[in-house]
C-alpha positions in Angstrom: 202.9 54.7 401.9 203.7 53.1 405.7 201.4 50.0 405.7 199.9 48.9 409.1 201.1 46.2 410.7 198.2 43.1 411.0 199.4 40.2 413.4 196.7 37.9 411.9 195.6 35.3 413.9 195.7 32.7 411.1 196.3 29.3 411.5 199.2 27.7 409.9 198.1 25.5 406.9 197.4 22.2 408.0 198.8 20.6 404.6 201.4 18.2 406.6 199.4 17.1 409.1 196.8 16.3 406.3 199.6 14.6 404.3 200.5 12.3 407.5 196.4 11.4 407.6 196.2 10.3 403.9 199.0 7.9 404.3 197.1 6.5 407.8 194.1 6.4 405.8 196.0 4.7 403.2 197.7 2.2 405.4 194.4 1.1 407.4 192.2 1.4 403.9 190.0 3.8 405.4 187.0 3.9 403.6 187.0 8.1 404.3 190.1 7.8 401.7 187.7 9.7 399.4 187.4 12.8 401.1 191.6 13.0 401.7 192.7 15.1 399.2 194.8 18.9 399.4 192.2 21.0 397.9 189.3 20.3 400.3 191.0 20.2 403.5 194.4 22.1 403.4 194.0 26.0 404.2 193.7 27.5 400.3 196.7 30.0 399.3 194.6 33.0 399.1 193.7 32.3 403.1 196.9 31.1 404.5 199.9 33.2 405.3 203.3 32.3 403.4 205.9 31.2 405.5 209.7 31.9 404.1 212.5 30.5 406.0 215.8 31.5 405.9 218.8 29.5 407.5 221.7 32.1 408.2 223.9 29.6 410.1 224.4 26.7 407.8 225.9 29.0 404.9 227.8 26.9 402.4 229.9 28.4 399.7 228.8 32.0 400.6 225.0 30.7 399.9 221.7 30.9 402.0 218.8 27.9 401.8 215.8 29.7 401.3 211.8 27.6 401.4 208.7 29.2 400.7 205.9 27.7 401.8 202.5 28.8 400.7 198.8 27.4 401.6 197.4 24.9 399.0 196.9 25.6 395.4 193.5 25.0 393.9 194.8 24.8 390.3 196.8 22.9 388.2 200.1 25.3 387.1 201.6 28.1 389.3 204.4 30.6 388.8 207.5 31.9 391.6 208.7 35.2 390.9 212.3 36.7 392.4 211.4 40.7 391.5 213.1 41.7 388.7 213.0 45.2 389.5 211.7 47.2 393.1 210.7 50.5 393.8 213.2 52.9 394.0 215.8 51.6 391.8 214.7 52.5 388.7 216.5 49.6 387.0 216.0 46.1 385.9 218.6 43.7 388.0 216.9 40.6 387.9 217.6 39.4 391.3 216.8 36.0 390.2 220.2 35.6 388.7 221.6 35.2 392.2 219.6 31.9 392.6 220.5 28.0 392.1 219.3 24.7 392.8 215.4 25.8 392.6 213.5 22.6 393.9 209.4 22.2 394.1 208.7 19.5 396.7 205.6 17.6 397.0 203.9 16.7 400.7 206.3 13.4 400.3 209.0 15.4 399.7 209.4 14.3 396.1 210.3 17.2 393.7 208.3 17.9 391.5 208.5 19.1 387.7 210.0 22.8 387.0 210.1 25.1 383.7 211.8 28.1 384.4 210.9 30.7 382.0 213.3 33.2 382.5 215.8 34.2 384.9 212.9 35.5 387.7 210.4 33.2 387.1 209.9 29.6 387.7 206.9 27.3 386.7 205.4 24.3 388.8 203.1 21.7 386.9 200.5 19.5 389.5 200.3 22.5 391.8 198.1 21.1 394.0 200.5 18.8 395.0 203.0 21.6 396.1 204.3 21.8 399.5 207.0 24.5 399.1 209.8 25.8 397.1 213.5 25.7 398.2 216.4 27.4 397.0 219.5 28.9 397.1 220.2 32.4 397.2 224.0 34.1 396.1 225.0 37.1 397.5 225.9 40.7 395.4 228.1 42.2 397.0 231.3 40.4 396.7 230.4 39.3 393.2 229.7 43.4 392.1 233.2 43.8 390.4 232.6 40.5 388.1 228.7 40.7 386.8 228.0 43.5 383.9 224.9 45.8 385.1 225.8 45.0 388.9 223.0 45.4 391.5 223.2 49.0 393.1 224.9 48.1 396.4 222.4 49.4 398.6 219.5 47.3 397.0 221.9 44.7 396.7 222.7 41.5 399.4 225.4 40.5 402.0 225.9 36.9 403.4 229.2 37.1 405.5 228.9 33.9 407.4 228.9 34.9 411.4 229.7 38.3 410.7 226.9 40.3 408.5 224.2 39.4 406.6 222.4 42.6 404.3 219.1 40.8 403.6 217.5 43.3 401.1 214.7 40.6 401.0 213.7 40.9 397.5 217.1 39.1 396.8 215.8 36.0 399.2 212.2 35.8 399.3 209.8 35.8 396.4 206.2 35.4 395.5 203.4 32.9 393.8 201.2 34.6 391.2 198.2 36.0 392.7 199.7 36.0 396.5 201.1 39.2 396.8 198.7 40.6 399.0 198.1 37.7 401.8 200.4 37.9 405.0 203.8 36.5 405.4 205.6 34.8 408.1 209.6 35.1 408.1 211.4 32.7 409.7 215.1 33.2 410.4 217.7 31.4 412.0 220.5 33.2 413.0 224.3 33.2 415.0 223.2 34.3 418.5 226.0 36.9 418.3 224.8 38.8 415.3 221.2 41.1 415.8 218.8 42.3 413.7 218.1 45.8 412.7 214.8 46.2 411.1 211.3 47.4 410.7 209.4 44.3 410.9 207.9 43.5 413.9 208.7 40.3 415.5 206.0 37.6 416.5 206.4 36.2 419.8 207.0 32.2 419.4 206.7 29.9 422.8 209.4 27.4 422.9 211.6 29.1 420.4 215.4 28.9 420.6 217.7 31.6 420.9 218.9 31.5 417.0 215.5 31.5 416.0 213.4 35.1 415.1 210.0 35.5 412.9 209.1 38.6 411.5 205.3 39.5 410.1 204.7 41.3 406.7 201.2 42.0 406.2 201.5 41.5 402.2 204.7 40.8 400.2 205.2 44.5 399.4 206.0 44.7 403.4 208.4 41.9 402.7 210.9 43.9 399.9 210.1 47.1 401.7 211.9 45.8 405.1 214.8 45.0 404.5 216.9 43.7 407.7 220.5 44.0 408.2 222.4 41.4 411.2 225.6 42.3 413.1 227.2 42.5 415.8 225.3 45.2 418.1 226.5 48.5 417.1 223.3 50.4 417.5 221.9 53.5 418.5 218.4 55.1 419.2 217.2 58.3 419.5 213.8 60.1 419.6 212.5 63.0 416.9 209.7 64.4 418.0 207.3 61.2 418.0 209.6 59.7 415.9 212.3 56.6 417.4 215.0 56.1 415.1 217.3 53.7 415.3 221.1 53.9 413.7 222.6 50.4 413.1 226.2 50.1 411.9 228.4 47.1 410.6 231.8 48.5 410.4 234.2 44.9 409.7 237.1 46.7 411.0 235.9 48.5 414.2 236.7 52.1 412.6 233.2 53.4 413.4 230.5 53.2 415.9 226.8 53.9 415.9 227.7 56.3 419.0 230.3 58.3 416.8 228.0 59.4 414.2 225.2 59.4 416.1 225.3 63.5 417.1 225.1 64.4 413.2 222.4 62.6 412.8 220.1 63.4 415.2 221.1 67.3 414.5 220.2 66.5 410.8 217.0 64.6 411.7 216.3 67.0 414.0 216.4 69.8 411.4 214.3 67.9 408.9 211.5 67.3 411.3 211.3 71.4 412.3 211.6 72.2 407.9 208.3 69.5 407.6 206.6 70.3 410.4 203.6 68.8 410.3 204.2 66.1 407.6 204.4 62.8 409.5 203.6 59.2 408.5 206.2 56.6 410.4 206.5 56.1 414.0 209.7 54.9 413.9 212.5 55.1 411.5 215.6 52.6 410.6 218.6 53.6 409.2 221.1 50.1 408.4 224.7 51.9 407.5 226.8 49.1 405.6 230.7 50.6 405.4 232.5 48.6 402.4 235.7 47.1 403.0 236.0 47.5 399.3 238.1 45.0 398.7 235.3 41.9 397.1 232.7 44.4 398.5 230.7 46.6 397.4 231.2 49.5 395.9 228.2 51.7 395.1 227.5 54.3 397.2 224.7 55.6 398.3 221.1 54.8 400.0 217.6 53.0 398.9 214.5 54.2 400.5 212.3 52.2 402.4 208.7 53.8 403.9 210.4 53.4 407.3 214.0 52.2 406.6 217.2 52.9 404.5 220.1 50.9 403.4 223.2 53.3 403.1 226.4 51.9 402.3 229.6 53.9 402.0 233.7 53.0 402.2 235.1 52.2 405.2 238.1 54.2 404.7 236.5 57.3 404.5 237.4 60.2 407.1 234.6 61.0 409.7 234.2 64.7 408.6 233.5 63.4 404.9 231.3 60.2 406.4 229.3 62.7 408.4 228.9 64.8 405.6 228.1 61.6 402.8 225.5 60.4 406.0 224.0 64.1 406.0 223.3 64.3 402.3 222.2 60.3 401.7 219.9 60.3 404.8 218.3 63.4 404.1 217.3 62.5 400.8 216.2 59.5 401.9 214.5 60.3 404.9 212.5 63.0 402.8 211.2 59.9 400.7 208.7 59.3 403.6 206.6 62.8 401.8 207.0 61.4 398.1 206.6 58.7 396.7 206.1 57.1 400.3 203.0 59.3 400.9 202.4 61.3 397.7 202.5 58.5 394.6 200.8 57.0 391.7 199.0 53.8 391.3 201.7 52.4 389.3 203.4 53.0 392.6 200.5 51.5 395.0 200.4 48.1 393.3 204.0 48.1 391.6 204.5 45.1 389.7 207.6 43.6 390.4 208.4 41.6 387.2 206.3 43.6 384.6 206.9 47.0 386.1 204.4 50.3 384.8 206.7 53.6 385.4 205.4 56.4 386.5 206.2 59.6 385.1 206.7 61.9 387.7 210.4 61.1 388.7 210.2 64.8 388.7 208.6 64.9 391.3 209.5 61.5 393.5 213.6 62.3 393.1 213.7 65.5 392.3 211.4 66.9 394.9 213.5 64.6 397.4 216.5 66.0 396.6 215.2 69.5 396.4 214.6 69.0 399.9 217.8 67.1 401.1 219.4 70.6 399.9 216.9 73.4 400.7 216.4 72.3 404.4 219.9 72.7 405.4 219.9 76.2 404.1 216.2 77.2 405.7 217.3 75.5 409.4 220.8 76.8 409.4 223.3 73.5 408.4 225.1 75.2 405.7 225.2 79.1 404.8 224.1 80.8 401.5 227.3 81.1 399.4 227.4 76.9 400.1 223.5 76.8 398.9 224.5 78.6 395.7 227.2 76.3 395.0 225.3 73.2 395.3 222.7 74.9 393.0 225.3 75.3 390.7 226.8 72.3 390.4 223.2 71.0 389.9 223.0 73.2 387.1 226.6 71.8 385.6 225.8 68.5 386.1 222.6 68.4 384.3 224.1 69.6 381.1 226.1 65.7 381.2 222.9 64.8 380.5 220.2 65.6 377.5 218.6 69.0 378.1 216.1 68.7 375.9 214.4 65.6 376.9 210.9 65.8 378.3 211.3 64.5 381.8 207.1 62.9 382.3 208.6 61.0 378.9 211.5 60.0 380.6 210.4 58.7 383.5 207.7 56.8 381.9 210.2 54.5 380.0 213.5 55.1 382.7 214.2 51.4 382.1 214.6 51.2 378.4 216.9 53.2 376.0 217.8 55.8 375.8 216.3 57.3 378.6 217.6 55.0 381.0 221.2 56.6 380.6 219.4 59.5 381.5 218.5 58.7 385.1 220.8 60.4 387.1 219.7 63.7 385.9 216.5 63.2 388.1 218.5 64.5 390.8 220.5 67.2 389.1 218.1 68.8 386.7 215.0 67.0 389.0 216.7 69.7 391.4 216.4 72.5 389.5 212.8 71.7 388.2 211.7 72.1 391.3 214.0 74.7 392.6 212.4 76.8 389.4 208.6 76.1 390.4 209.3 76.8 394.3 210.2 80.2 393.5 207.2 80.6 390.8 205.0 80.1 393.2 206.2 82.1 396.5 206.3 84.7 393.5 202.5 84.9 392.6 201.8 84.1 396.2 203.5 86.8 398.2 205.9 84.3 399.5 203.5 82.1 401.1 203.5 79.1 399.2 206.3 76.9 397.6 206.6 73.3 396.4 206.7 72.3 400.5 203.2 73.9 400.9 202.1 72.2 397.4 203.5 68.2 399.1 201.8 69.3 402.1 199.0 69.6 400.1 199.0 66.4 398.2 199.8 64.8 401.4 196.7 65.5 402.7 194.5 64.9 399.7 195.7 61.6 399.2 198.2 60.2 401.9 200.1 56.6 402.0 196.6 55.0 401.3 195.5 56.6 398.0 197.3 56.9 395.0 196.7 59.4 392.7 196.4 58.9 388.6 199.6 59.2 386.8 197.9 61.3 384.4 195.9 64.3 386.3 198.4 64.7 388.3 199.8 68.4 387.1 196.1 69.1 386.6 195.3 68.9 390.1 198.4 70.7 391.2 197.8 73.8 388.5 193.6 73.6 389.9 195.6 73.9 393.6 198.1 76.8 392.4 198.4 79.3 389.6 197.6 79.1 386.0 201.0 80.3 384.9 201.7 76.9 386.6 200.5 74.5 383.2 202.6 76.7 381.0 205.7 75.9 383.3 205.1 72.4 383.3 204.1 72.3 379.7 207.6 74.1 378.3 209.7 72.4 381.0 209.0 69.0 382.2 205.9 67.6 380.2 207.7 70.1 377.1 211.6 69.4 376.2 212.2 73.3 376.2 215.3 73.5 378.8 214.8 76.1 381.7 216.5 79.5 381.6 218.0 79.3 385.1 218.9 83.0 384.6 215.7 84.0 384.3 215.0 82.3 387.4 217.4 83.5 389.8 216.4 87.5 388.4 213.5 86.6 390.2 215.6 86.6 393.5 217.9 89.1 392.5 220.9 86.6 392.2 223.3 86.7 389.3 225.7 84.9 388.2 229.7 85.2 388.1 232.7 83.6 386.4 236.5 82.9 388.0 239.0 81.0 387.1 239.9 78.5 389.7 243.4 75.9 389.8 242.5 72.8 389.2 244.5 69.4 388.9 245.0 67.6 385.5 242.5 64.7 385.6 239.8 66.2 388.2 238.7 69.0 389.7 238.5 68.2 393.4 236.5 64.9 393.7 234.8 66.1 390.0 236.6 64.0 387.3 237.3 65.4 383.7 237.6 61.4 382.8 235.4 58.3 383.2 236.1 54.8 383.0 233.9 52.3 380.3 233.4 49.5 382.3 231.7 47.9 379.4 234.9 48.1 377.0 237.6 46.7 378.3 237.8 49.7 381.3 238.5 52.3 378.2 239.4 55.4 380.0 237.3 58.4 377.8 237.0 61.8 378.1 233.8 63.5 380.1 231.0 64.3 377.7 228.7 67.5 378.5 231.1 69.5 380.7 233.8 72.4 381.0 237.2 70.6 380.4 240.2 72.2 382.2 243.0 74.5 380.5 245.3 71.3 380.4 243.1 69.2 378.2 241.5 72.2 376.1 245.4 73.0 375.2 246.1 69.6 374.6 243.1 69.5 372.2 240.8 66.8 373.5 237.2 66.6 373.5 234.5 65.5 375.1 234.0 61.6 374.4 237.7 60.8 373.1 238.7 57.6 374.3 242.9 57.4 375.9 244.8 55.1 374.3 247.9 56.0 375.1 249.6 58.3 377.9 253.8 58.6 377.2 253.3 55.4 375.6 251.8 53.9 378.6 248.7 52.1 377.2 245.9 53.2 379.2 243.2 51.6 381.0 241.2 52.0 384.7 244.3 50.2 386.1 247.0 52.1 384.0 245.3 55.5 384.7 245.2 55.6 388.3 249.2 56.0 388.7 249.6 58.3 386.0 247.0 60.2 387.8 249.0 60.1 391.4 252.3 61.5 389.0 250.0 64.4 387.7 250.6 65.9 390.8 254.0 66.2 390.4 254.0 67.4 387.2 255.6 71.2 386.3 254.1 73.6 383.5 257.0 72.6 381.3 256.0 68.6 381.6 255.5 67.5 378.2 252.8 65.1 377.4 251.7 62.6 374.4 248.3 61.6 374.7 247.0 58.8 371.7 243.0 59.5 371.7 240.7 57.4 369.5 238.3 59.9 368.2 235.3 59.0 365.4 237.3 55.8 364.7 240.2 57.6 364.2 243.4 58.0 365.9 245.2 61.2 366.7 248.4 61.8 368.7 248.1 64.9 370.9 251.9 66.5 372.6 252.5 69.3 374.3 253.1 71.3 377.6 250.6 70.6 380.3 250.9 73.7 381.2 249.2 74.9 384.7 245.0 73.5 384.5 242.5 76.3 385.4 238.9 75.7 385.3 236.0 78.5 384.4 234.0 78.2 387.7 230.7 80.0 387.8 229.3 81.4 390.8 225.9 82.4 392.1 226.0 86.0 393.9 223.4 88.2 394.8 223.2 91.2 392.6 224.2 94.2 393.7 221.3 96.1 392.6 218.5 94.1 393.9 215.3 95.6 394.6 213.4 95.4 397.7 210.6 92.9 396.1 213.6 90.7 394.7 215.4 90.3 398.3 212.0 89.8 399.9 211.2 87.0 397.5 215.0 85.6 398.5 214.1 85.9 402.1 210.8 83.9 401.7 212.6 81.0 399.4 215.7 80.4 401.6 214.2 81.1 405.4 210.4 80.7 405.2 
């Protein structure tokens, strides 16, 4: 949903200059005491925009001072929320833990009492008495590598005093109970060398000094769906269509510019707008690329949507071919968020509650429908050839088996934040893929070709749009009373159903088969695919992969899937002990002998032997020979219509 933009012309609450009157009309015994009191003559709450203020030059110990001032309450108790989960993220992070020193102030400027009732949300007795709130706000990044369940970097925070600040504003600003949907008013004050890259506008102030910038939300969802990034200008624009977007960059040591990785991205974006066509609801578009020093820095990869926006961070070190390539497949996904859930969502969506969230269950559809996307336009506008399509599709299909097959993805998504389902969240864009990979050929099948799953958003787009949400639970009965009744029976087996999909029977339809090699491999990974994972919750245990083909070398050996490594040539092993013995793999010969100590059920069990030369079973996804004429036309209309 992109929400318009009201500059209300709202007077700021008048609570102060009402304070300074009751202590005049105190002093001089004013017999019109009587009528001074908050609740009759300060703006209420539920009329006055909240004012958050954010002071990015005074930093002390890597902290921000953060007030929020609201109108005046009319009641006696009220509650301050920091989100505990967004939109998008899937996850609970309680962003509140990153905040300290949380004071309520009075009109005197006297604090005033505080419960807080859990790590997001913070009580205030004698309301009516409340000026503002102040506090101070921690950053995540540099703190990623110490806290368990770390914020995902690009939801996450940056305060780098004088050089970058990643205000992902859910992390800084929060909200009173009940004044979610009234206008806010951010105030920033800022190091006149840094800019701001964001999709708020600004509100013109008369008089106001050079540091000094205030940005309007028209409710608070506006407010965590803007997130503004400042640097040092590295920035580039370009024009879509009717679409401006703007590339920002923060790159600490200089190796990248906005204008070097500019060209790709308007080629990509370029592409995406042609495979949409008409589907368009933003104006303008932000992307705020954060590269990662690594080193106290963040370290997931990756992007966060926004309905006009995304935060992508990735490693500095990175080559530009791969950067390109990482920007190409992030941004697209991203970018196609602005169809679903940014246009096409729920009402658990439309008025998401940040600290008692309601999941939706159509992850199938919000990632997996994005992701379809991020890969089928490159093939339908030319970006990558077939055989690379096929690839990707297989890969999809490999990773999903990490994951469990048989798990009814509506029942998933509905509880994605609890066990056990929330281990299971990745496979929203692997087997989310494939679901609708599978129903984009099913229905260009009983269509002629016509229609597919971009046809079917199209659809939905236009039937409800950023405005109207739909309800969670009629939503596959509205898309089978739009397509094909074969349709229900799909989604019953498949995603309502925990039956898994026979891909095979899929790509028949298409006249593609499928084809096994052996392909050289290395010891611990297959390219950038690891046969190993690290336990960051046990000590960094090192364990073998779960769910996927191991390698010659560790089938040999006799491993299995989930064996924690103990021991490597009596080398105790952990994430910091692995990584050289991974760098000497490559050195290794066929007559290397190994001893590998695995804990396994409990147990442990001393493997030896050769390590012989690793080959992996790759499968590939080829067009069969035989083919008919309907098969290849069907092809035609799923890869180039």
């Amino acid at each position: 949903m992109v929400f318009k933009r009201l500059i209300l012309a709202i007077l700021r609450p008048i609570k102060l200059i009402f304070s300074l009157m009751r202590k005049v009309c105190k002093a001089f015994l004013c017999i019109l005491m009587v009528g001074c009191t908050a609740s009759k003559t300060a703006i209420p709450a539920s009329k006055s925009p909240v004012v958050a203020t954010l002071d990015l030059v005074n930093v002390t110990d890597d902290k921000v001072m953060v007030s929020v001032d609201p109108g005046a309450f009319l009641k006696d108790e009220v509650s301050f929320f920091i989100p505990k989960t967004v939109p998008g993220t899937y996850s609970s992070d309680n962003y509140g833990k990153y905040i300290e020193g949380f004071k309520a102030i009075d009109y005197d400027g006297k604090e005033l009492s505080v419960a807080k009732k859990d790590d997001n949300t913070w009580t205030i007795t004698e309301a009516k008495k409340l000026d503002k709130v102040s506090y101070w706000v921690n950053d995540t990044y540099d703190t990623e590598k110490e806290v368990k369940d770390a914020v995902f970097s690009p939801s996450g925070t940056n305060i780098d005093k004088g050089n970058n600040y990643m205000l992902n504003l859910h992390g800084f600003v929060g909200y009173f109970d009940d004044l979610q949907e009234v206008p806010y008013e951010i105030k920033i004050t800022r190091p006149e060398n840094l800019v701001a890259t964001t999709s708020l506008s600004e509100k013109a102030v008369a008089d106001a000094k050079a540091s000094e910038q205030v940005f309007l939300a028209s409710r608070y969802f506006e407010v965590i769906d803007s997130p503004i990034m400042y640097a040092e200008p590295n920035i580039e624009t370009f024009q879509i269509n009717d679409i401006t977007v703007t590339l920002s960059v923060y790159s600490p040591n200089g190796t990248y510019t906005a204008a070097s990785i500019k060209e790709s991205m308007e080629k990509m974006m370029t592409a995406q707008k042609a495979f949409l066509g008409d589907i368009n609801s933003t104006k303008e578009y932000n992307i705020l690329l954060y590269l990662s020093t690594l080193e106290n820095d963040a370290g997931g990869f990756g992007a966060l949507e926004h309905h006009t926006s995304t935060v992508v961070v990735l490693p500095e070190v990175m080559q530009k071919e791969a950067l390109e390539q990482a920007m190409i497949d992030v941004v697209s996904h991203e970018f196609f968020h602005i169809v679903t859930p940014l246009s096409v969502h729920s009402e658990e969506i439309q008025y998401f509650d940040f600290n008692d969230p309601k999941m939706s269950q159509h992850l199938w559809m919000y990632e997996g429908t994005t992701e379809y996307f991020a890969n089928l336009f490159q093939i339908q506008q030319g970006l990558i050839d077939e055989t690379e399509f096929y690839k990707r599709i297989m890969t999809k299909i490999s990773n999903s088996k990490s994951y469990d097959d048989a798990m009814s993805f509506t029942e998933m998504s509905k509880n994605i934040l609890d066990d056990p389902y929330k281990d299971n969240y990745a496979n929203v864009y692997e087997k989310g893929t494939l679901i609708n990979m599978g129903l984009d050929i099913m229905l260009r099948e009983w269509s002629n070709g016509e229609k597919g799953v971009l046809w079917l958003m199209k659809e939905l787009s236009g039937k409800y749009g950023d405005m109207t949400p739909f309800k969670d639970d009629v939503l596959i009965d509205e898309i089978v009373a739009m397509t094909f009744p074969e349709v229900r029976t799909f989604f019953d087996t498949h995603v309502i159903g925990n039956t898994p999909i026979d891909y095979d029977a899929i790509f028949a339809k298409v006249g593609l088969e499928k084809s096994t090699n052996q392909e050289q491999s290395g010891y611990f990974l297959k390219g950038d695919i690891p046969f190993i994972d690290v336990d960051q919750e046990n000590e960094n245990a090192i364990f073998i992969r779960k769910g996927i083909e191991l390698n010659s070398f560790l089938q040999t050996l006799g491993t299995q899937g989930g064996d924690v490594i103990k021991k490597i040539n009596g080398t105790p092993i952990n994430l910091d002990a692995i990584r050289p013995i991974i760098g000497q793999s490559f050195g290794w010969t066929p007559e290397t002998e190994i001893e590998m100590v695995v804990e396994r059920d409990g147990e442990e069990l001393t493997l030896t032997g050769p390590v012989g030369t690793p080959t992996v079973n790759v499968v590939s996804l080829l067009p069969t020979p035989t083919a008919s004429e309907a098969q290849q036309e069907l092809r035609q209309a799923w890869l180039k219509n």
